[in-house]
N, C-alpha and C positions, 0 to 999 in steps of 0.2 A: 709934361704929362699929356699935352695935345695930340701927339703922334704916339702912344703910347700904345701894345698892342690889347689893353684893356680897355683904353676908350673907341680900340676903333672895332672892337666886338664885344659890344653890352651882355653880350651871353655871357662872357665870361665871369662878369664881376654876379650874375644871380645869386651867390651862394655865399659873396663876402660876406665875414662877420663882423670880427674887431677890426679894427685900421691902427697901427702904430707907427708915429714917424720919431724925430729928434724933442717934438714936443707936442702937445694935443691939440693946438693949434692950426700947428701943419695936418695936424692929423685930419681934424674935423674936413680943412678944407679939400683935404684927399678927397672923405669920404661922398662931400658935395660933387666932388666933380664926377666923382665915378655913379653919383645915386645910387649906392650903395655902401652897406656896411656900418659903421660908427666908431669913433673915437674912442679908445679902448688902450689901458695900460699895457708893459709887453707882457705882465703876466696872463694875463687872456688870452693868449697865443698859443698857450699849451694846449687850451680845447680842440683847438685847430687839426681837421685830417692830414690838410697839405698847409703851408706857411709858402706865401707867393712874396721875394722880395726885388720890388723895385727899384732898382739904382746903377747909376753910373760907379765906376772905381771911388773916384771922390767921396761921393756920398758914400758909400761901401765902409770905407775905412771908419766915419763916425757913426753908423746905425750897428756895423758890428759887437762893437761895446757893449752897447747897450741889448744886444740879444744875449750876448754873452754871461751878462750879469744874470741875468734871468733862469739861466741855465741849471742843473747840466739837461740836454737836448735829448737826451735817450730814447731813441724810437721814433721823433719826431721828423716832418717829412717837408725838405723846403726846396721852393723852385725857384731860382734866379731868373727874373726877364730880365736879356740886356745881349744886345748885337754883340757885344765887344770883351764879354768876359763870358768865362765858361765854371765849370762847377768846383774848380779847383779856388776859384774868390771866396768859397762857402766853407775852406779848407777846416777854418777852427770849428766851425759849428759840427763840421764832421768829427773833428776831434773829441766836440762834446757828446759825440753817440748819434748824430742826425745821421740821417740817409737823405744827400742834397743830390740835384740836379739841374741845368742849366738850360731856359726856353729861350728859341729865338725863332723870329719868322724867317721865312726862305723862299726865292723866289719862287710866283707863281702867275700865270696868269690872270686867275680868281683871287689872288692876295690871299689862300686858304690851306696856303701850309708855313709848317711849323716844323725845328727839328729839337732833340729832347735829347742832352745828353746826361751823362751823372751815372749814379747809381739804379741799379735796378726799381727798387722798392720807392723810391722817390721820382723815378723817370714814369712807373706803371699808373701812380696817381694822377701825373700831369698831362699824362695822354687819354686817360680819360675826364681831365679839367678841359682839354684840349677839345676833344672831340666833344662835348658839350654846346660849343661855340662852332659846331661845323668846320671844323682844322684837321686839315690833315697832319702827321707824321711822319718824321723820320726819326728812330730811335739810335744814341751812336753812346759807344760806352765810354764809361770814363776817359776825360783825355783824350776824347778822337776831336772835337769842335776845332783847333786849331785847323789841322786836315783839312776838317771841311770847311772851315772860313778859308784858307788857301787855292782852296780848286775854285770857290767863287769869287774871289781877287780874280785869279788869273784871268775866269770866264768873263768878269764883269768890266773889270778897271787895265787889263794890259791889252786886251785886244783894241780899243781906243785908238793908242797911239801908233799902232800897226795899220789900220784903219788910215790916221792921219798921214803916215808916210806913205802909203798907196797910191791916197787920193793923193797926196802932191804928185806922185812923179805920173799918173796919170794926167794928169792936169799940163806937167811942161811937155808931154809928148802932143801935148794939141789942145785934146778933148774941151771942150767948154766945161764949167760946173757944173750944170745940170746933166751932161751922158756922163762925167768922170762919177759922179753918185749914184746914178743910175748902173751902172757898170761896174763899181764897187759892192752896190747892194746885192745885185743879184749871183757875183761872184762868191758870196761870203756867203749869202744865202745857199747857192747850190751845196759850197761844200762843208757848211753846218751838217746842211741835212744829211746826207754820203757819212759822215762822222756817226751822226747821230742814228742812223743806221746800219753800218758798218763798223763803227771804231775804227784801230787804226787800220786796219785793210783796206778802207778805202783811200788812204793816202798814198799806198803804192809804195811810191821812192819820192817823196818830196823833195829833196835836193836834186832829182834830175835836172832839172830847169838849170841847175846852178853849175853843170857841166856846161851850157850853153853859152858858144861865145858869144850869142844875141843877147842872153841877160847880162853878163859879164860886161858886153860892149852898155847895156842901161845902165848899171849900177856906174859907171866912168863917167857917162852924159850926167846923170843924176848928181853925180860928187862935184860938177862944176857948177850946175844950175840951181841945184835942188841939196850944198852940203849936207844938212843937217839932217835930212831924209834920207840921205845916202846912205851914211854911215852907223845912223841908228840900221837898218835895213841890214847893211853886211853883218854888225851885230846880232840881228836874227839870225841872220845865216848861218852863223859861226855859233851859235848858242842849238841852233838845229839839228845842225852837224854834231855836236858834242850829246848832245839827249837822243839822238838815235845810232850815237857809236856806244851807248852804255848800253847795260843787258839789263834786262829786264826785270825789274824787280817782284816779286812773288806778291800774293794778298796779305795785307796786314793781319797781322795776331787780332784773333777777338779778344778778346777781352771786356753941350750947354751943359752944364755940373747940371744936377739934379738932386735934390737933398735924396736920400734913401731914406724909405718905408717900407712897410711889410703890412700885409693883410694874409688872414685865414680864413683858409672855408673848412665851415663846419659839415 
């Protein structure tokens, strides 16, 4: 609940009412932590504009019963916080007649955005729960969050090890650790930026280099000195080559366990 994106903007919880977990217990201590709201059976949820549910999968699987019993859900509007599931977890409550949607924060500089996937009428509520608390938006329709959890995989978690194989083979052509980081940084940084202003046009022909029998002659040094750097590396190569020999695809169609709870704002 520590890192949660309710405790780390108090704006958000102003308007909790009832708190429901697995028992009133949990509940209560919910509601302490958040200084707001109160312990409240889940029939008290129906008052509720928007119904906010906190949980991991885990918890997911036993809080849904119990909203379910409660039920049916018609018209009612619930927002799932949680990095790792999207609105398609809330699938049966849709079932029951809700209009669900899925919050999760996204990077930012200011830590002050948020994207909002789901249904309309349940996405339109959370965005202005959201902005409430000073968050920005991104709104993506049902079933896009995978998407866009993958483009920040990519951005966040594979550039790393790319990164690490760099810096090795910078490293066995000489350079000390401190110019081989310095050297990596501002190389990565130039061509962020050129991406981030250009997209792919600024990349020209990026396998040109790969014509070269000076890299070809690196990549052979690299495989005796530096294996494991090597051959991940050709792997790029070979995965580069295959993502810009394909055509291009068009814009998509529009269209710790933690027990789970739920709180409503009235």
């Amino acid at each position: 609940m520590s890192s949660s994106l309710l405790m780390r903007r108090p704006a958000l919880s102003r308007h909790i009412g009832p708190v429901v977990a697995l028992d009133r217990r949990l509940a209560t201590r919910y509601s302490n932590s958040l200084r707001a709201g109160s312990a409240a059976p889940v029939e008290d949820l129906h008052g509720c504009g928007l119904v906010l549910v906190h949980s991991d999968a885990t918890g997911l699987e036993r809080l849904l019963p119990l909203l379910l019993a409660a039920g049916p859900w018609k018209g009612a509007r619930f927002a799932l916080i949680s990095q790792h599931l999207d609105s398609s977890a809330l699938g049966a409550l849709r079932s029951s007649g809700a209009r669900v949607c899925s919050v999760a924060t996204a990077p930012a500089r200011a830590r002050d955005l948020a994207v909002v996937e789901g249904d309309a009428k349940a996405a339109a509520l959370a965005k202005l729960w959201l902005q409430e608390g000073h968050l920005r938006c991104f709104e993506l329709a049902p079933g896009r969050r995978g998407l866009f959890q993958l483009g920040l995989f990519a951005s966040q978690e594979l550039l790393g090890p790319i990164f690490e194989a760099a810096l090795s083979s910078l490293r066995a052509s000489g350079l000390s650790a401190v110019e081989a980081r310095r050297l990596l940084f501002e190389a990565a940084e130039s061509s962020l930026r050129a991406f981030a202003a250009r997209g792919r046009k600024a990349l020209d022909d990026p396998l040109a280099q790969c014509r070269s029998g000076l890299l070809l002659r690196g990549l052979e040094d690299a495989a005796r000195s530096r294996p494991a750097a090597a051959s991940f590396l050709a792997d790029v190569i070979e995965a580069v080559a295959r993502l810009y020999a394909a055509p291009q695809m068009g814009p998509a169609p529009e269209d710790s366990r933690v027990p789970g709870r739920a709180a409503g704002i009235s």
